[in-house]
C-alpha positions as MATLAB code, in Angstrom:
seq = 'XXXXXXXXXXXXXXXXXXXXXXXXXXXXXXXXXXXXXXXXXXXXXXXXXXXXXXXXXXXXXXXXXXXXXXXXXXXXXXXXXXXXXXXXXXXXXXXXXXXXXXXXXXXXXXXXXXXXXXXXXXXXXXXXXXXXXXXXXXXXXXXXXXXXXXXXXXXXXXXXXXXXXXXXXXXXXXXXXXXXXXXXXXXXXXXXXXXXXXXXXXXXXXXXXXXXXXXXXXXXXXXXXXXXXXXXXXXXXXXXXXXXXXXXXXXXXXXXXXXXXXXXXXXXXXXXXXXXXXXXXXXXXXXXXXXXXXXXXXXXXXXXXXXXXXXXXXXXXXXXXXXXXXXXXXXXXXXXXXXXXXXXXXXXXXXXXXXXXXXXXXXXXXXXXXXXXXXXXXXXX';
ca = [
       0.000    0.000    0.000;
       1.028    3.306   -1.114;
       2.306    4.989    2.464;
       0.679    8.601    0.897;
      -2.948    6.822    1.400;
      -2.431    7.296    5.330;
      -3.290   10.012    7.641;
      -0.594   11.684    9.546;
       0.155    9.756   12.592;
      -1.702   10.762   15.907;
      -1.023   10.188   19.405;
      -4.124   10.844   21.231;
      -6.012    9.378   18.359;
      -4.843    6.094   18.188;
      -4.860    6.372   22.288;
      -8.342    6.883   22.429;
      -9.258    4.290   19.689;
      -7.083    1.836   21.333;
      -8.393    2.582   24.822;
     -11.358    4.700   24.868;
      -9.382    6.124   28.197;
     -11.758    7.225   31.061;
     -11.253   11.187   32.770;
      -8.438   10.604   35.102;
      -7.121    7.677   34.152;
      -2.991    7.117   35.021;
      -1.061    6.397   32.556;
       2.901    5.330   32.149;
       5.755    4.897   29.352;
       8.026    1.554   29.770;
      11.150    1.485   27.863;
      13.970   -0.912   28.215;
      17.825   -0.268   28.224;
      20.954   -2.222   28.014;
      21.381   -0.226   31.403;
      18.124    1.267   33.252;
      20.303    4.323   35.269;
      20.929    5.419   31.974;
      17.066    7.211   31.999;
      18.440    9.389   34.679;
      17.964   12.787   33.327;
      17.198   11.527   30.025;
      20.999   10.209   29.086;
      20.162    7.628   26.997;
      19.335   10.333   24.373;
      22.801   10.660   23.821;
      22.885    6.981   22.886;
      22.398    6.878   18.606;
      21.745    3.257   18.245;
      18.847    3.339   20.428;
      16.529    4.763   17.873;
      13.623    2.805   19.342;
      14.067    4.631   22.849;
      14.145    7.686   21.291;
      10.819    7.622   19.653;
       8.954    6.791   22.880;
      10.521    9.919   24.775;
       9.875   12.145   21.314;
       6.579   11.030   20.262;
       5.131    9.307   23.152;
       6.578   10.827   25.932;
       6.787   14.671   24.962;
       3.235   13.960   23.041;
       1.428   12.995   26.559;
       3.275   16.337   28.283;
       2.785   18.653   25.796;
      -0.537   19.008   25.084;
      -1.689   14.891   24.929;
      -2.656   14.274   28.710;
      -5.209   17.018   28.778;
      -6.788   16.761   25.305;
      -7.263   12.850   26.747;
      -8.189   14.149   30.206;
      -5.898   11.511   31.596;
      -2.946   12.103   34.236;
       0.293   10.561   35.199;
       2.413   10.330   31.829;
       5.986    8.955   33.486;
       8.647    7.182   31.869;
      10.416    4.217   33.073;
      13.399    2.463   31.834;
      13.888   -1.473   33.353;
      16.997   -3.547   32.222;
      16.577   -5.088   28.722;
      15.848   -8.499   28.985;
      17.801   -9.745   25.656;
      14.811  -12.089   24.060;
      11.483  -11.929   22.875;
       8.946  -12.369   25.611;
      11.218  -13.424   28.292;
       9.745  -12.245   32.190;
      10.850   -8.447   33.299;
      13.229   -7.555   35.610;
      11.665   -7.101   38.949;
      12.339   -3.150   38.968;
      12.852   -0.150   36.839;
      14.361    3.441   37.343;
      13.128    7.183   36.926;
      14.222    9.934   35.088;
      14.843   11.019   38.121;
      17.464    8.319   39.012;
      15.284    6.270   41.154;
      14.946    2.542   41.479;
      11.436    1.413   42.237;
       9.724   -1.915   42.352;
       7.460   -3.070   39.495;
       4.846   -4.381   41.190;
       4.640   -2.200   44.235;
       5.619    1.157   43.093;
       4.061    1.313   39.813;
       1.606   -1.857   37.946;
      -0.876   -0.675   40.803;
      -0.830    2.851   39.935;
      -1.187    2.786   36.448;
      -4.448    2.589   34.437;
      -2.438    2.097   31.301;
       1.165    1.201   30.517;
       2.280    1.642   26.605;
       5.729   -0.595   26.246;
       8.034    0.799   23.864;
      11.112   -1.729   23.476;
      13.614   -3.405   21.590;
      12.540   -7.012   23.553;
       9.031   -7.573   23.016;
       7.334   -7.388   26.355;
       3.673   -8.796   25.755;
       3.573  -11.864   27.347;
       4.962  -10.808   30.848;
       3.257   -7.595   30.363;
       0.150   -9.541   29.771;
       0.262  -11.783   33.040;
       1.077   -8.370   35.236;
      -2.065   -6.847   33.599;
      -4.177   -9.794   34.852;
      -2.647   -9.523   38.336;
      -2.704   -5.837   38.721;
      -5.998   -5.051   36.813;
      -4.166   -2.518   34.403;
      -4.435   -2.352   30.463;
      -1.681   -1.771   27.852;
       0.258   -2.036   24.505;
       3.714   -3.152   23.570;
       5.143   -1.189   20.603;
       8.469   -3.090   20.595;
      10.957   -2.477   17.469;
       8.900    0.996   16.508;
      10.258    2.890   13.610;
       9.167    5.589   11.393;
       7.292    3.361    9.136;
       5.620    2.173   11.563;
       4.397    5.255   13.292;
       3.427    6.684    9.842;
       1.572    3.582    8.875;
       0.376    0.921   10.922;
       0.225    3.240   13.844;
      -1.882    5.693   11.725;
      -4.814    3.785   10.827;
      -8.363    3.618   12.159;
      -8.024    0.428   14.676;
     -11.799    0.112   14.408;
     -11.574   -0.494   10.661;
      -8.745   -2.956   12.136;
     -10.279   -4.612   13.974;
     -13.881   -4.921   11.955;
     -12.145   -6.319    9.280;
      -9.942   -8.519   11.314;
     -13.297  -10.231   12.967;
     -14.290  -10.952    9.843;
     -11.410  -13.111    8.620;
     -11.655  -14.577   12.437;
     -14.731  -15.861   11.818;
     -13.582  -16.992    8.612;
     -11.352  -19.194    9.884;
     -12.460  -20.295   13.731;
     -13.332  -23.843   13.785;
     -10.665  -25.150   12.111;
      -9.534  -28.822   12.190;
      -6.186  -28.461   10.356;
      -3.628  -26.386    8.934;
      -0.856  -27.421    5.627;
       1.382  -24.803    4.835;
       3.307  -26.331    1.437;
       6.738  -24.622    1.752;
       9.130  -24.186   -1.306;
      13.035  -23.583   -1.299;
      15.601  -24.129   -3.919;
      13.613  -26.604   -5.523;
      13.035  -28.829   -2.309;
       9.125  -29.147   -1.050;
       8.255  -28.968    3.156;
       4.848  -29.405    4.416;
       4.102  -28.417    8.060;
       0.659  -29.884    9.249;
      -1.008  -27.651   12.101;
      -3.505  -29.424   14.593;
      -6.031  -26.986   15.716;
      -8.673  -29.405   16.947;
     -11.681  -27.333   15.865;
     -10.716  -24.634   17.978;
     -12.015  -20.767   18.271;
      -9.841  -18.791   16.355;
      -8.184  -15.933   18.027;
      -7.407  -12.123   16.834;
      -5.392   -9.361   17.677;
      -7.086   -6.628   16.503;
      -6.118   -3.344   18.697;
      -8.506   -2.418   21.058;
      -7.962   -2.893   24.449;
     -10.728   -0.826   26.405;
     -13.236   -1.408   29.222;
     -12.201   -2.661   32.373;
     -10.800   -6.032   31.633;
      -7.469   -6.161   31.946;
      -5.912   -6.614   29.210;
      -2.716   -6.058   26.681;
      -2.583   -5.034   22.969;
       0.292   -5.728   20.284;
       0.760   -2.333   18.402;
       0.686   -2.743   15.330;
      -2.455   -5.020   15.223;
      -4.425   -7.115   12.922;
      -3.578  -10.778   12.889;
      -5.861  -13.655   13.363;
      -3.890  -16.834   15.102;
      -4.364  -20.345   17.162;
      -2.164  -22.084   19.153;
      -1.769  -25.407   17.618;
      -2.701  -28.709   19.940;
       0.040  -30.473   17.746;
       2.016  -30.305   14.605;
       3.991  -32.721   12.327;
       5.873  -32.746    9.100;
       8.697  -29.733    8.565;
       9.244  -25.862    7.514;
      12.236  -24.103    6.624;
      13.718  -21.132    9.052;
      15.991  -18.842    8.363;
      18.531  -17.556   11.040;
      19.392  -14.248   11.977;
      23.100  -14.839    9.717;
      21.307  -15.869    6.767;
      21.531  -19.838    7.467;
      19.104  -21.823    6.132;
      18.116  -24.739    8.574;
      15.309  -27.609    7.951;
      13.388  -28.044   11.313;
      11.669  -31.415   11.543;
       8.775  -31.173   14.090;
       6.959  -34.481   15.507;
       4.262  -34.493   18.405;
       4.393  -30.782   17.799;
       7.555  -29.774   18.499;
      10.824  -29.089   16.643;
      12.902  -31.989   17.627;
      16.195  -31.657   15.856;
      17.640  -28.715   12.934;
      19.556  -29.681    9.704;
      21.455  -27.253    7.725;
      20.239  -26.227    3.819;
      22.694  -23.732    3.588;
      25.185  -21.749    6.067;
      26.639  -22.351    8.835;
      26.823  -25.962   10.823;
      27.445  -24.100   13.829;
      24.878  -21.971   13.948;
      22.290  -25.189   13.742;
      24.895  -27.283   16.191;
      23.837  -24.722   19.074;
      20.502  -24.434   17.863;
      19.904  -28.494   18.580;
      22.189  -28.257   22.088;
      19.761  -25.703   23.191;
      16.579  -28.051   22.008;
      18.138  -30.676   23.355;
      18.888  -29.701   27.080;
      15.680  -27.364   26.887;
      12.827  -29.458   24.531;
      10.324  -26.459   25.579;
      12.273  -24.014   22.933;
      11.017  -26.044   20.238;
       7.267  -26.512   20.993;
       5.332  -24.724   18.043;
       2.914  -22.165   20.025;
       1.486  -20.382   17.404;
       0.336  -20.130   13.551;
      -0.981  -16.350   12.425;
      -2.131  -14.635    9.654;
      -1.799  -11.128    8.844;
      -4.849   -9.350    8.226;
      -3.918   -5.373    7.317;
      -2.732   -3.717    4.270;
       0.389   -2.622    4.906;
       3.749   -1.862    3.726;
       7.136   -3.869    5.193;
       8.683   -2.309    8.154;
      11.481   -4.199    8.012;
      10.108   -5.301   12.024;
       8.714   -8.405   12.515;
       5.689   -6.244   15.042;
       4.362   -4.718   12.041;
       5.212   -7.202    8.778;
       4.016  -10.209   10.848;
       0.368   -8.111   10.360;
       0.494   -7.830    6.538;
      -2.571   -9.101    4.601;
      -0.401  -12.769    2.793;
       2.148  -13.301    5.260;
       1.913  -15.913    8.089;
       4.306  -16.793   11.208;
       4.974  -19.580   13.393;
       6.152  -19.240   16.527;
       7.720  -21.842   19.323;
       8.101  -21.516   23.039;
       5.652  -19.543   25.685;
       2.024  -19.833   24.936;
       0.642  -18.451   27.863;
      -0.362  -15.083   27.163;
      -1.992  -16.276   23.976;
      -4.015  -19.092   26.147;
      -1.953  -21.917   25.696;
      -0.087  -23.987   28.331;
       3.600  -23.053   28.203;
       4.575  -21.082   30.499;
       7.902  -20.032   31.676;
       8.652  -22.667   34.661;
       7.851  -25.429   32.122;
      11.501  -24.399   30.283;
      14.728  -25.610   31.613;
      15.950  -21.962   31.819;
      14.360  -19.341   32.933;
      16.815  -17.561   30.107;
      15.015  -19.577   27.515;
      11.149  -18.820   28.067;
      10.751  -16.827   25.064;
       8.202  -16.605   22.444;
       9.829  -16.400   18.869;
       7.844  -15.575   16.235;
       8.839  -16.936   12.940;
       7.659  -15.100    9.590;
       7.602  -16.142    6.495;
       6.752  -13.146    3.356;
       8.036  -11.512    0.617;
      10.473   -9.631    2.139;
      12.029  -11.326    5.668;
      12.140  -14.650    4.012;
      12.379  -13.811   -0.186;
      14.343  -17.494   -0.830;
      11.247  -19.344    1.243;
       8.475  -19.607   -0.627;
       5.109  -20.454    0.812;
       3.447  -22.071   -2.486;
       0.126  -22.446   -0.383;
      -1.522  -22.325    3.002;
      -4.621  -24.244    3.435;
      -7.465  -25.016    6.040;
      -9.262  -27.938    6.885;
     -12.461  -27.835    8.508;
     -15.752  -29.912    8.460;
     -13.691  -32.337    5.763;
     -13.394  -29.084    3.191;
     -10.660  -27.607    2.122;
     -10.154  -23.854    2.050;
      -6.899  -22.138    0.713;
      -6.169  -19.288    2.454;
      -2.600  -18.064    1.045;
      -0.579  -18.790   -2.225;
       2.825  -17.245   -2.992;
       2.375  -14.578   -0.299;
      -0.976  -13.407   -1.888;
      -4.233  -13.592   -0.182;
      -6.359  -16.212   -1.770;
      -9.832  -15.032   -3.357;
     -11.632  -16.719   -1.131;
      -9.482  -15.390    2.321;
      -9.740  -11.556    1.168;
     -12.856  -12.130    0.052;
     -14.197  -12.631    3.635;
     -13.984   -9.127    3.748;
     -16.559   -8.156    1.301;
     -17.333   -4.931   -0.632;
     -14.572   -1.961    0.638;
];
């Protein structure tokens, strides 16, 4: 999508879409930092590469103080910095510092306080932030990887169209016995087969208001399960570039082969499976549901309309029954999403992605394109 076709991003817009906030409501700015002191006076400004810390104090931050908290009638707007935990999803420290130069306790000093806390980090934070809303009765987002792209596009559109259009290809897909995604690379054919066991579909759509407590993923619009089992293999590329073949059984990965790359890179990938099997359950499949354009961060090009991800490891903040004492390490608890599309994975490609249900067949993606009968859920636009 042409990025001209979308209004100029706005804070207190996509706040009160998001959260409908109530008169008085408190709310806070999370960011995480190699090392939290560094918030003190604002010092990790000085800091170039983080770009992602940067944007929260700019747009989030100075947006609440000057002029966002009273046109949303809400209070508070604070900023605090806790140690960066170094993977996706893995549990927050148990404190965080002020700009001041304060160290305070998570749980006592500020989840009770705060009516809503918007995450803005390089680690994903949604799962642990999820379980801390539940406990403390807050609600929030995680923004995690945020760029300019991504403020001027998928944080710039109308989250009720989101999420209207997201419900639709929900119910387009809940009840679903199966999943086969066909994958295709250099000639060689994987099929991953994804039990879902007629299950409700799930969404992330982008609203998060009313008083349950709850936690949104910003950018949203994705509709996802977490699979009851899965079989048969998929391709994943590494962080390097190397290629790897993961072979899942009783669905979980149970051992990596290299296509292409470097052995050593899938020799640590099978220790860490090995002495901690939990890494490799599969804990997700999702579908993008928005028209978007590539971020170049997984938060935003996991939501594109023809892409799909798999992801292993924690499950719980998604409803399914991995949590993080059921790993090994506590290190290890993460939840990694895996996407496959055009542009994060261009040598992988998904030839088709199909449903099951009621004995039908239903394709849902081919070659990264929305079938006809997927966008077609969506109806006259």
């Amino acid at each position: 999508m042409d990025t001209r076709q979308f209004p100029p991003f706005s804070l207190t817009r996509l706040l009160r879409t998001v959260f409908a906030p109530k008169p008085g409501e408190r709310v806070a700015i999370f960011i995480d930092l190699p090392d939290p002191r560094g918030v003190k006076d604002f010092g990790f400004l000085r800091e170039p590469s983080l770009s992602i810390q940067r944007l929260a104090h700019e747009v989030f931050y100075q947006g609440l103080r000057n002029g966002g908290l009273g046109e949303l009638k809400l209070t508070g707007g604070d900023l605090y910095a806790y140690q960066a935990t170094g993977g996706s999803n893995l549990d927050l420290p148990p404190t965080a510092f002020d700009p001041a130069g304060r160290e305070l306790v998570l749980e006592r000093d500020i989840y009770p306080h705060y009516n809503i806390i918007l995450c803005v980090s390089t680690f994903s934070a949604t799962a642990p932030l999820t379980a801390f809303a539940k406990r403390h009765g807050f609600r929030g987002a995680t923004l995690h990887g945020l760029n300019d792209i991504i403020l001027r596009t998928g944080l710039a559109v109308d989250y009720n169209e989101v999420s209207r259009d997201t419900e639709k290809l929900r119910l387009g897909l809940t009840g679903a016995d199966s999943f086969e995604i066909d994958f295709e690379l250099s000639g060689r054919k994987l099929q991953l087969t994804l039990d879902c066991g007629g299950q409700e579909a799930q969404k992330s759509h982008g609203l998060c208001r009313g008083e349950k407590p709850d936690v949104a993923n910003l950018p949203a619009g994705e509709v996802y399960f977490v699979p009851r089992g899965a079989e048969g293999s998929f391709p994943l590329r590494y962080e390097d570039g190397t290629m790897g073949l993961m072979e899942v059984a009783g669905g979980r990965v149970r051992k990596a082969s290299l296509l292409k790359g470097r052995q050593s890179v899938i020799d640590e990938h099978n220790r860490k499976m090995e002495s901690d099997p939990a890494t490799g359950e599969i804990g997700e499949l999702g579908f993008g549901t928005q028209d978007l354009p590539p971020s170049g961060r997984d938060i935003q090009d996991e939501k594109i309309f023809g892409t799909l991800h798999v992801a292993t490891g924690r499950s719980d903040h998604l409803g399914g029954h991995l949590t993080p004492d059921k790993f090994a390490s506590a290190k290890n608890a993460t939840h990694d999403d895996i996407l496959f599309s055009p542009t994060k994975t261009p040598e992988i490609r998904v030839t088709q992605a199909r449903m099951r249900r009621g004995g039908r067949d239903e394709i849902v993606i081919e070659n990264y394109q929305p079938s006809a009968w997927w966008r077609g859920l969506l109806g006259a636009r």
